[in-house]
N, C-alpha and C positions, 0 to 999 in steps of 0.2 A: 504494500500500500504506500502510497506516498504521499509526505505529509506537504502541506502547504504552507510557506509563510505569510506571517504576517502584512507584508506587502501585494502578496497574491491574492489574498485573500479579501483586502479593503478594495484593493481595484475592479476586484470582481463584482462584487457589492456597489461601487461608485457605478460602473460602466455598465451593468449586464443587461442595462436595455436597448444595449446596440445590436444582443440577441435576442431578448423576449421582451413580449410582447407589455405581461405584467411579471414585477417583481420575484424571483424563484427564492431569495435570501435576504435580511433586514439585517441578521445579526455575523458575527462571525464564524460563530459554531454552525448556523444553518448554512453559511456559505461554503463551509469546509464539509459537509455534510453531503451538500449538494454535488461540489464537485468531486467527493469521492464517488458518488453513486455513479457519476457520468464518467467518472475514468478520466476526466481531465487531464492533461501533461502539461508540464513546466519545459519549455526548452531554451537552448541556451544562442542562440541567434537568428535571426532570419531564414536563413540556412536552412534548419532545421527546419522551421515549421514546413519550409517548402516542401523536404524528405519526407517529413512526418503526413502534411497532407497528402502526397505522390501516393504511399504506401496505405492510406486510407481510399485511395481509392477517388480521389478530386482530380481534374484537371488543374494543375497548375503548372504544365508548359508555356511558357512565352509571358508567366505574371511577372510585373516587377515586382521590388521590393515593395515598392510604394502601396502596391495593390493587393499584396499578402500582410499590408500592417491593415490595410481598410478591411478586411474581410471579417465578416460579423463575427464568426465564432474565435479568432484571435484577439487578444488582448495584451498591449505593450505593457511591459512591467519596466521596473528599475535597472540598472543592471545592462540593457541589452538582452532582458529575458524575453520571453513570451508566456501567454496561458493561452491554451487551447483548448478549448473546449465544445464537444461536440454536442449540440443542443437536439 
C-alpha cells in the first residue's frame, strides 16, 4: 500500500474538482482513504506519468508536457511530483 503525504494529500483535497464532479474528500483521512481505494500513484516526473499513462492503456503519443500536466486525473504536486489518479 502506499502511503500518501501530507502535500499529496491537501492538493488533492484543494484540486479534485478538476476531476469530479462533486467533492469525493473534505478531510485528510477521507482523502487518503479515497485515494487508497482508487490505487492512486505518486510519481516522480513528467516522464513518468507519460509511462505510467502509456501502460494504463491512454493515448498519450505526441502529448506535450504541457498537456499531460492539464489532464484531469493528474495533479502537480511539490517537488516535480505528480498524483494520479484514476477516477
Amino acid at each position: 500500500m502506499y502511503e500518501y503525504d501530507e502535500d499529496c494529500l491537501k492538493t488533492f483535497i484543494k484540486k479534485q474538482g478538476q476531476l469530479f464532479d462533486e467533492p469525493v474528500a473534505e478531510t485528510l483521512a477521507e482523502a487518503e482513504a479515497f485515494l487508497e481505494d482508487c490505487m492512486a500513484v505518486v510519481v516522480d516526473s513528467i516522464g513518468e506519468v507519460k509511462e505510467f499513462l502509456k501502460e494504463e492503456g491512454a493515448d498519450v503519443e505526441g502529448m506535450s508536457a504541457e498537456e499531460l500536466e492539464e489532464a484531469s486525473e493528474v495533479f502537480a504536486l511539490s517537488g516535480g511530483r505528480y498524483l494520479i489518479v484514476e477516477g
